[in-house]
LOZA-130935 format. One line per field, with one value per residue (C-alpha): residue in one letter; z, y, x. Coordinates in Angstrom, 2 decimals. Layout:
<atoms>
type = A,...
pz = Z,...
py = Y,...
px = X,...
</atoms>
This chain:
<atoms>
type = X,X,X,X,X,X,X,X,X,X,X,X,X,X,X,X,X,X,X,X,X,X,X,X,X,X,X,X,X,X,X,X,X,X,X,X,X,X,X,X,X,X,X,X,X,X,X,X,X,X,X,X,X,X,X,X,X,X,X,X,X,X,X,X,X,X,X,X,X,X,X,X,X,X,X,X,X,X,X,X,X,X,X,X,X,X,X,X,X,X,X,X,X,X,X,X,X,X,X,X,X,X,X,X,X,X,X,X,X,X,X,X,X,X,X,X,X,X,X,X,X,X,X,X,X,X,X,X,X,X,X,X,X,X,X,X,X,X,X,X,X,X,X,X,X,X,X,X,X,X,X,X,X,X,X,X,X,X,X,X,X,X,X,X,X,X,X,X,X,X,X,X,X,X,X,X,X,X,X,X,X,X,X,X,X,X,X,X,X,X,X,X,X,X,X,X,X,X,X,X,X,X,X,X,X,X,X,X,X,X,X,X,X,X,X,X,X,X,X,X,X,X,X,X,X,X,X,X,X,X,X,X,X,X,X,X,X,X,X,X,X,X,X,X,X,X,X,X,X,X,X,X,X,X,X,X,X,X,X,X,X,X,X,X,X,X,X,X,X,X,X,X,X,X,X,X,X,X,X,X,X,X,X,X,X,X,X,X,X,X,X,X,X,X,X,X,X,X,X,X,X,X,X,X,X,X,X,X,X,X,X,X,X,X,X,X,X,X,X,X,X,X,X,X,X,X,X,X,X,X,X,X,X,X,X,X,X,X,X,X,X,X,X,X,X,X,X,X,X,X,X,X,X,X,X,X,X,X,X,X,X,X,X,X,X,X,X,X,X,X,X,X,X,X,X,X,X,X,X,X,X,X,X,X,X,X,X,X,X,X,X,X,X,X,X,X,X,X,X,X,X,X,X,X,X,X,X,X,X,X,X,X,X,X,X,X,X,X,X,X,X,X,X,X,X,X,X,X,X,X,X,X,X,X,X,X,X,X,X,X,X,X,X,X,X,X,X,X,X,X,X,X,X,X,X,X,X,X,X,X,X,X,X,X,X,X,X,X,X,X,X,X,X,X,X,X,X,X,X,X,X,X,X,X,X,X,X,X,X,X,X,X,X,X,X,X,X,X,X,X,X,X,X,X,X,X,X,X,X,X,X,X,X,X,X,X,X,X,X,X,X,X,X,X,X,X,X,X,X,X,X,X,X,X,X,X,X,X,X,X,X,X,X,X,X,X,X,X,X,X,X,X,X,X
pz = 153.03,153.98,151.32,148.92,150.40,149.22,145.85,143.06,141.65,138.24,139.87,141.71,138.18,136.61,139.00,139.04,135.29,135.09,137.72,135.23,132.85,134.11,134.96,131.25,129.97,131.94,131.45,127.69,127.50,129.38,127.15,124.06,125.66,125.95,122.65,120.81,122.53,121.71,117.95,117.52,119.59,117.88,114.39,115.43,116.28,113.03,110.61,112.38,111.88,108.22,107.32,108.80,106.98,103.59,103.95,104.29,102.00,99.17,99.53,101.36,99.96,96.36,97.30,98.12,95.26,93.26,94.43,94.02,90.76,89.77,91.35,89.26,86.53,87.00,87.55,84.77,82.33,78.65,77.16,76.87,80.75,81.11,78.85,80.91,84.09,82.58,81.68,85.11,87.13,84.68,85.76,89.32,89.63,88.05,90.54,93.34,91.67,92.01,94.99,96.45,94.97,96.54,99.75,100.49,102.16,103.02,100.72,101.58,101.04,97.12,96.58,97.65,95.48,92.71,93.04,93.85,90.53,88.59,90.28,88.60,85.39,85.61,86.44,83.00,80.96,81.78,80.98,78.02,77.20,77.71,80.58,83.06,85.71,86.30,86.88,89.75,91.19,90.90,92.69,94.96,96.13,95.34,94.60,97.70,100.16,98.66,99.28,102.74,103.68,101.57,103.75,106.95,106.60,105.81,108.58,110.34,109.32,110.02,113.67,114.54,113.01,115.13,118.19,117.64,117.52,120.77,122.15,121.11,122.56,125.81,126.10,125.17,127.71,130.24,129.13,129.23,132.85,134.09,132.47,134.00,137.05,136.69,134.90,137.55,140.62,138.72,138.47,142.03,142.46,140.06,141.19,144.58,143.92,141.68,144.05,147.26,145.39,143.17,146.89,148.54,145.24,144.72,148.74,148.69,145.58,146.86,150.17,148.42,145.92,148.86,151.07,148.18,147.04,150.41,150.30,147.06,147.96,151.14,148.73,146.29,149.10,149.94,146.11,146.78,149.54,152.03,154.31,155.18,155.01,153.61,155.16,153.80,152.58,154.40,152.98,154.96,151.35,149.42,145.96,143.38,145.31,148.10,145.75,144.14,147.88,148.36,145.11,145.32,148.99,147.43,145.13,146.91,148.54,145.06,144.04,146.00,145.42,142.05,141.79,141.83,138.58,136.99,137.48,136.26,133.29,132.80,133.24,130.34,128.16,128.32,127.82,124.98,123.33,123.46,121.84,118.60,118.64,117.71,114.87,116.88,116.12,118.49,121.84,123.80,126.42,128.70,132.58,133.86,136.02,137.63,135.72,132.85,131.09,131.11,129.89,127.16,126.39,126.65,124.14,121.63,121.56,121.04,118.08,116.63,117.25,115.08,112.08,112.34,110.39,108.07,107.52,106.73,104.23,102.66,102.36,101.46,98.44,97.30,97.71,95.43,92.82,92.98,92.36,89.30,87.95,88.16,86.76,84.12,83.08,83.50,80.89,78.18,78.53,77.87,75.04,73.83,73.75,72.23,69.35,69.35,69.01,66.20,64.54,64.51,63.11,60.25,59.01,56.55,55.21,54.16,53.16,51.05,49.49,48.79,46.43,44.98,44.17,42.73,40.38,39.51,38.07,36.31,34.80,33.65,32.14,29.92,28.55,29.94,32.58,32.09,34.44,35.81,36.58,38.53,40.14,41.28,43.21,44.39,46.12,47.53,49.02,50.27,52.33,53.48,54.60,56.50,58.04,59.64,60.38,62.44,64.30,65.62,66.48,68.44,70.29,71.26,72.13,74.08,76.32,76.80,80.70,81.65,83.54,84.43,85.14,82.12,81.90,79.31,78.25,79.39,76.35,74.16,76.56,76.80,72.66,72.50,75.02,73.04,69.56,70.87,70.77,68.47,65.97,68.23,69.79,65.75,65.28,68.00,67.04,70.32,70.69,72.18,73.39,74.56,76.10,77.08,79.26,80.16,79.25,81.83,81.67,84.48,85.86,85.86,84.11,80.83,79.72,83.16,83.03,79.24,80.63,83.84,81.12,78.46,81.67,81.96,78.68,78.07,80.75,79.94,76.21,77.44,79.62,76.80,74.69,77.44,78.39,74.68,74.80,72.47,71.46,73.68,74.38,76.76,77.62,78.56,80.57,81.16,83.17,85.99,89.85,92.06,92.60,90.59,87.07,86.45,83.78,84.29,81.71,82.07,80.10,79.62,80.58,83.33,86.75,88.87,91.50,94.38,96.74,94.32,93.44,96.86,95.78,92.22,93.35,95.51,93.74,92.12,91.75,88.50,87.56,83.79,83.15,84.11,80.22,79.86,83.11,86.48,87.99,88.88,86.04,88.55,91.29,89.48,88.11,91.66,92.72,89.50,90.23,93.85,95.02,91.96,90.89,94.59,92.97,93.55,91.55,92.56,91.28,91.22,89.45,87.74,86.05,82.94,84.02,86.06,86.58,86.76,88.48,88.01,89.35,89.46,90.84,88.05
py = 70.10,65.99,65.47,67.85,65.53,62.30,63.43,62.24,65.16,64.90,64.91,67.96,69.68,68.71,70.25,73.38,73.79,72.56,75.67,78.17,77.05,78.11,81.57,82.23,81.19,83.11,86.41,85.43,85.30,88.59,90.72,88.68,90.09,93.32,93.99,92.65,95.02,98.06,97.03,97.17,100.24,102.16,100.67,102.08,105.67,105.14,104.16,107.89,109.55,109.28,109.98,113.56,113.78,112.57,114.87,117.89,116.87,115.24,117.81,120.65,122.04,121.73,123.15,126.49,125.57,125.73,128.54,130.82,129.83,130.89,134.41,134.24,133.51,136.70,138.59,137.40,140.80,138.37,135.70,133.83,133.76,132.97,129.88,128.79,128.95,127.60,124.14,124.07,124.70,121.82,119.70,120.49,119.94,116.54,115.45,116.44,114.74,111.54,112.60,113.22,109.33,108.45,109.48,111.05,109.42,112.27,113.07,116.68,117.54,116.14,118.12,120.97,120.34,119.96,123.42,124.99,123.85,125.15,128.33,128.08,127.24,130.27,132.50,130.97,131.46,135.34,135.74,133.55,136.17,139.03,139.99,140.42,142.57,139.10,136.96,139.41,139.53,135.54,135.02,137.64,136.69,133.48,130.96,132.82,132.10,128.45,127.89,128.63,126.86,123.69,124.41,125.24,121.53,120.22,121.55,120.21,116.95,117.20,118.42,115.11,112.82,114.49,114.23,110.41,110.04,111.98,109.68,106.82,107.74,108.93,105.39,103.44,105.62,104.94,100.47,100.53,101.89,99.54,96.53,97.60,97.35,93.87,92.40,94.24,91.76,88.69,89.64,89.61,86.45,84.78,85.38,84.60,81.40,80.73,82.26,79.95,76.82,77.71,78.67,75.55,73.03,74.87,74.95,71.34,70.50,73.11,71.49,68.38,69.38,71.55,68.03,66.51,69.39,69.00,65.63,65.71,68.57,66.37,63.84,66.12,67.39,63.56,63.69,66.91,65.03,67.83,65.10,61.34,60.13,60.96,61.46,59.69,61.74,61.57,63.17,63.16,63.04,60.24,61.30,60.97,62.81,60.36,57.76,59.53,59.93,56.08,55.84,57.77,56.39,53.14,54.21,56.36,53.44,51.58,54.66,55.81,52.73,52.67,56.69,56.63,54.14,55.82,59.39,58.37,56.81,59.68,61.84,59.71,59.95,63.80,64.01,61.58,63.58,66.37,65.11,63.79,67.38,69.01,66.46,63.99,60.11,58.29,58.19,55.60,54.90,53.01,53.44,50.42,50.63,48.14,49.83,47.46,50.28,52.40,49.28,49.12,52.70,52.41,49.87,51.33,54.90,52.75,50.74,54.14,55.94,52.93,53.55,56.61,58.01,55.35,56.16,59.80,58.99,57.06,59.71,62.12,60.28,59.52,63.05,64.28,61.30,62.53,65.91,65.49,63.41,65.77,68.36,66.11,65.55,69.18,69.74,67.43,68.20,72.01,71.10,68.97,71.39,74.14,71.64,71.09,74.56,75.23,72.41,74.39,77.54,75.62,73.77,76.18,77.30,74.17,73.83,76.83,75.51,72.57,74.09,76.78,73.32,71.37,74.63,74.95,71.81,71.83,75.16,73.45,70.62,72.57,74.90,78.05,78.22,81.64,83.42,85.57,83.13,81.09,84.49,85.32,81.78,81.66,85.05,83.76,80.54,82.30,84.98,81.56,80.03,83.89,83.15,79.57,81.02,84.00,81.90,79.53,82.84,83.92,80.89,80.48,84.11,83.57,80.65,82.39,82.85,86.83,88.20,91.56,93.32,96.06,97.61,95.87,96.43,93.95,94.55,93.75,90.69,89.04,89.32,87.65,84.88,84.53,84.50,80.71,79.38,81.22,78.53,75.61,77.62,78.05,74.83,73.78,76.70,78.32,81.98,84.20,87.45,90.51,93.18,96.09,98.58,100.12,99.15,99.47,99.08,97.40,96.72,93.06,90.20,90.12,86.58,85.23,87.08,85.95,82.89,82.64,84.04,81.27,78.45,79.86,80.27,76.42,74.89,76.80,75.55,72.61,72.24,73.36,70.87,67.57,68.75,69.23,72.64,74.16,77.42,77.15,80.71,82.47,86.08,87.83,91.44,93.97,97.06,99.06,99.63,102.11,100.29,96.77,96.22,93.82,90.65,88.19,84.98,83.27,79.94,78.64,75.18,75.27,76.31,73.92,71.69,72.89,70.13,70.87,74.44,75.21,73.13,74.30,75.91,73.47,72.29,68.62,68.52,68.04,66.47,65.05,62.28,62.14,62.15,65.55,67.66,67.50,69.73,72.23,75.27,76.81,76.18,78.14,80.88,81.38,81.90,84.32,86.44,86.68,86.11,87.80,90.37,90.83,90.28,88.40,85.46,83.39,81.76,80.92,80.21,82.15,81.28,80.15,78.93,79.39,82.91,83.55,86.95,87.96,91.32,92.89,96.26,98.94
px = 69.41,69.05,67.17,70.08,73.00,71.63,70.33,73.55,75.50,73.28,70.21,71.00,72.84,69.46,67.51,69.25,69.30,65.41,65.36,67.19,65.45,62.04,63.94,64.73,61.78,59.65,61.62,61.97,58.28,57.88,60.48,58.87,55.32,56.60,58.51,55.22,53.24,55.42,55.93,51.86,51.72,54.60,52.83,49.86,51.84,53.35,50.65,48.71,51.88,52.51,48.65,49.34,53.08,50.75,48.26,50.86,53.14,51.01,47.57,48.10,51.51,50.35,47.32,49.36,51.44,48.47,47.02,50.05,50.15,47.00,47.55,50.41,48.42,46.62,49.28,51.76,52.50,52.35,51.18,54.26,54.54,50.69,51.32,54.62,52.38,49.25,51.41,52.91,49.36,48.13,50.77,50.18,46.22,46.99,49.10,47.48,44.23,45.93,47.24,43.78,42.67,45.06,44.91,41.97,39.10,36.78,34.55,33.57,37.35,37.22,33.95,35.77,38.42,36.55,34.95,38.06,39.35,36.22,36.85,40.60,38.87,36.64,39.70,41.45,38.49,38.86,42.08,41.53,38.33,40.71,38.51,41.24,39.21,37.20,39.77,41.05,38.23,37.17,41.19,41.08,37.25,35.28,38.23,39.92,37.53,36.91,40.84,40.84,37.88,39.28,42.51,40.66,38.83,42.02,44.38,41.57,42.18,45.29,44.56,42.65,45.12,47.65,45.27,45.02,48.98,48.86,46.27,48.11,51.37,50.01,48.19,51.78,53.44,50.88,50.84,55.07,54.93,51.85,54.09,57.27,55.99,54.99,58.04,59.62,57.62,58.26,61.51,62.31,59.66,61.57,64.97,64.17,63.34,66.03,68.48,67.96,67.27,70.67,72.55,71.28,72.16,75.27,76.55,75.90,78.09,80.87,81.49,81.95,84.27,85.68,86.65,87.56,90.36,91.04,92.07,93.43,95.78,97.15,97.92,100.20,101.63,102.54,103.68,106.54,107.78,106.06,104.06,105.45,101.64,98.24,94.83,92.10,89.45,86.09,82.67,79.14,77.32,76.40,77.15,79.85,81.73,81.58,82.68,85.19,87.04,86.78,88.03,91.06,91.78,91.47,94.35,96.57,98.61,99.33,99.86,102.54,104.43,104.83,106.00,108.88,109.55,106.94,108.05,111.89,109.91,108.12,111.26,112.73,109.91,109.92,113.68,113.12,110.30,112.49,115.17,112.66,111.13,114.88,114.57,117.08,116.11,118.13,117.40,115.25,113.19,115.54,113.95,111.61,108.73,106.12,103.33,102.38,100.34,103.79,105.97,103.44,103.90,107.58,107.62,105.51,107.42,110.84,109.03,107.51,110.88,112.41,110.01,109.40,112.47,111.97,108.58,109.34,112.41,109.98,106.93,109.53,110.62,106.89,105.69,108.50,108.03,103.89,104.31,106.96,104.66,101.54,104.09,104.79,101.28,100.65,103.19,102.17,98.40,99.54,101.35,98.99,96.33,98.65,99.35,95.80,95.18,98.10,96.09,93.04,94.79,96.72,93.56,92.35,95.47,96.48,92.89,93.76,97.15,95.95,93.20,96.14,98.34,94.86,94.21,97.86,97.36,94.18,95.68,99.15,96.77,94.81,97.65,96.91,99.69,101.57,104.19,101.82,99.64,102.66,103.54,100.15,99.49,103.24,102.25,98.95,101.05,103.66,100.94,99.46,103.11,103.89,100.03,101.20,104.48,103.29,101.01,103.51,106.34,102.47,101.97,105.88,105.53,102.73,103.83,107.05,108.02,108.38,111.23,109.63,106.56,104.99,101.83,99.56,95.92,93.37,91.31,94.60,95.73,92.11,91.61,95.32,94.15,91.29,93.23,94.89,91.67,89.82,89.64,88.56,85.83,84.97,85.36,82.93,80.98,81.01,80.28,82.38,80.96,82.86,81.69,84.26,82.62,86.26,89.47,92.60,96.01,97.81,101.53,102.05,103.02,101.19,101.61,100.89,97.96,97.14,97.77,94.82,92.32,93.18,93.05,89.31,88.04,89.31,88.08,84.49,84.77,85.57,82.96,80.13,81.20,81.68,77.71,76.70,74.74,72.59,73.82,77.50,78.40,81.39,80.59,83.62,82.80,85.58,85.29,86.71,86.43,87.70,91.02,90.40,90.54,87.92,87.09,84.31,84.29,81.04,79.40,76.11,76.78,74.65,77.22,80.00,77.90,77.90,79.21,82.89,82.66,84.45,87.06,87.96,91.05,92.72,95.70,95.55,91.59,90.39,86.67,88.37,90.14,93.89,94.63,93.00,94.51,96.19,94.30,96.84,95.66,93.22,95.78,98.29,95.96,94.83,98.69,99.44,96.86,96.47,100.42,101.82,99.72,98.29,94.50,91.72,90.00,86.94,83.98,80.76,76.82,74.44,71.13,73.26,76.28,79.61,80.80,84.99,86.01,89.34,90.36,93.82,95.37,94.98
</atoms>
């Protein structure tokens, strides 16, 4: 115990844990002992056990399956139902050849089986020679007695496998109880030891701490006013516990004179904090003390107090200025891409009325312009003019806010989404691949909707053509679950990296340039579909490329 009081308070920590330590590791190597032993023992058991379930199931009953087939065979009334169990007793001594490859190890027992099956030959040729009488008598006698002797040597087998499980558990039974036994001593060696040396390190550090609460308590008592006068705290150790009580008597008389300031100080303070938490600015710190630490601390919560409502106008005001400008930029990147988009629709059409105007005049210039001819190329410009006309009354239609939920197809929606970009993914000669394994239709809000799957197919053409791929393709899947309607858009552009992919959602990131997007259209698909439409989107990397889940309520 002498040599226990003058050891220092990590010392003696150290020494218990170094003690625990041992303890663990030497039952941890025990169980670890144990459980390896039983895992090769009840691999052992095992391994024994499924050669007898084999042989049973995989030789002997298609053995008797066999044989009662050819007694059928003998005893079928026609031909038809002699050829229906001829194909089936074919198929059955070919299986349980392989079977007996497979398995079987003894070679007696395949000899047997061969001459059992010449025996079923025999009995076929008969009946095949219309000599009936033979084949009853080859069943009934030779081929018979060579089945039960083939099943006699196999049952017995069978009877020494199951011998040598027996064996095997009787010998684990017999180990587990030997071992038990033994963990069970070093158990109670090891806990012993670990017991007294933890009782005599641990009654050591508890008397201690013991005088020490002691001494603190007198004090606090001094602090409610309950004693005029503390005790100083005396230990017989010589650990940090013994400095810690010189320390605090060292204190305790400062201490005391100061606590009064400090607790009106402190008193302020807490009123003060108060007040700031209920969102009220004004009051200060007005008490003084001797304690220069708590002047200092005065002084800083009145300067922070000062700026502090300054400080929030202010990041108020620049939060609000922030966001309208992201909102801003969000806007005129999706306009700019729709015009991009109307762009790509009109091309060809104008294309095409330029070449009606060009032959319109090459016809008018060589004399052969007639009214027919005039009304037959107005007609073609004017189908061209309803063409670009149509597409912008299905673009406004499609950006178009929605008041109130309707059940739409995702087939229809998807194939609508698509239809915006259909002529830039031409354009950049991007294939676009659906696949529609079941259609639903869902309540919701359809251009919202429309909306989250033209977000992903643009960012994933997008994507295919900032990386340049060979061969760009988006695959878009739809089918159904038991209570989702499901779409997955995927890309070959070779996945999201995986130190961002975590982060494609969070509202404001973007990997483009600030001219091209805010990076708010995931954001906001992520709210559509999982606050709106109570869904579910996520993401994430195949072989190819980046895989988009969206799934909604059917």
């Amino acid at each position: 115990m002498k040599i226990i009081s003058q050891m220092n308070i990590k010392s003696k920590l150290v020494t218990l844990f170094l003690i625990l330590c041992l303890t663990i590791a030497v039952l941890g190597y025990s169980a670890i002992n144990i459980s390896e032993n039983n895992k090769e023992k009840i691999k052992d058991i095992h391994k024994k056990t499924q050669i007898v379930l084999i042989n049973q199931d995989k030789i002997i009953t298609p053995l008797y399956k066999i044989r009662e087939l050819s007694q059928s065979l003998v005893m079928a009334p026609n031909k038809q139902r002699r050829l229906t169990i001829t194909l089936q007793l074919d198929y059955e001594i070919k299986t349980l050849n392989k079977n007996f490859r497979r398995y079987s190890s003894n070679e007696e027992i395949k000899t047997m089986w061969k001459t059992y099956k010449i025996l079923i030959k025999r009995t076929r040729k008969y009946l095949d020679n219309g000599f009936e009488e033979g084949a009853y008598v080859n069943v009934t006698t030779l081929s018979r007695e060579h089945f039960s002797s083939l099943i006699e040597k196999l049952l017995s087998n069978q009877s020494t496998s199951l011998n040598k499980v027996s064996q095997s558990y009787d010998n684990a039974v017999n180990e587990s109880k030997d071992i038990k036994v033994k963990i069970l001593i070093y158990i109670l060696l090891i806990l012993s030891l670990a017991s007294i040396s933890g009782w005599l390190v641990s009654n050591n550090i508890l008397n201690s701490i013991k005088i020490v609460q002691n001494g603190l308590n007198d004090f606090f008592d001094y602090l409610n006013n309950k004693k005029e006068e503390v005790q100083k705290i005396n230990t017989d150790t010589s650990d940090e516990f013994a400095q810690m009580a010189n320390t605090i008597n060292s204190n305790v008389a400062n201490i005391a004179l100061d606590m009064e300031k400090n607790k009106e100080l402190i008193q302020n303070a807490t009123k003060v904090l108060e007040e700031i938490k209920g969102g009220n600015l004004k009051p200060r710190l007005s008490k003084e003390t001797n304690n220069t630490s708590l002047n200092e601390l005065k002084l800083m919560m009145n300067d922070m107090i000062d700026n502090l409502e300054v400080q929030i106008s202010n990041e108020i005001s620049q939060r609000l200025e922030q966001e309208q400008i992201l909102i801003q930029q969000s806007k005129l990147a999706a306009m700019g891409e729709m015009i991009g988009n109307i762009a790509h629709q009109w091309r060809q059409p104008i294309a095409q009325i330029a070449a009606i105007n060009m032959n319109m005049k090459v016809t008018y210039k060589f004399n052969k312009f007639t009214k027919e001819y005039l009304d037959k190329k107005l007609d073609e410009s004017n189908k061209l003019t309803n063409y670009m006309s149509q597409t912008i009354s299905d673009f406004q239609n499609f950006f178009n806010p929605q008041g109130e939920k309707e059940d739409f197809s995702i087939k229809k929606t998807c194939e609508e989404a698509y239809f915006i970009l259909n002529s830039s993914l031409q354009y950049h000669e991007i294939e676009v691949e659906f696949n529609i394994i079941e259609d639903n239709t869902v309540l919701g809000f359809k251009n919202e909707y429309a909306q989250v799957i033209l977000n992903i197919l643009s960012n994933a053409k997008d994507i295919l053509i900032e990386r340049k791929i060979k061969n760009p393709k988006i695959k878009i899947e739809i089918k159904t679950g038991n209570n989702f309607a499901i779409i997955k858009i995927k890309d070959n552009a070779g996945g999201i990296s995986d130190e961002i992919i975590d982060k494609v959602f969070d509202p404001y990131f973007t990997t483009k340039h600030k001219s091209q997007g805010t990076g708010i259209g995931l954001y906001m698909s992520k709210n559509i579909i999982e606050r709106n439409m109570k869904g579910f989107i996520n993401v994430k990397n195949d072989e190819e490329g980046a895989v988009f889940t969206v799934k909604v309520l059917k």
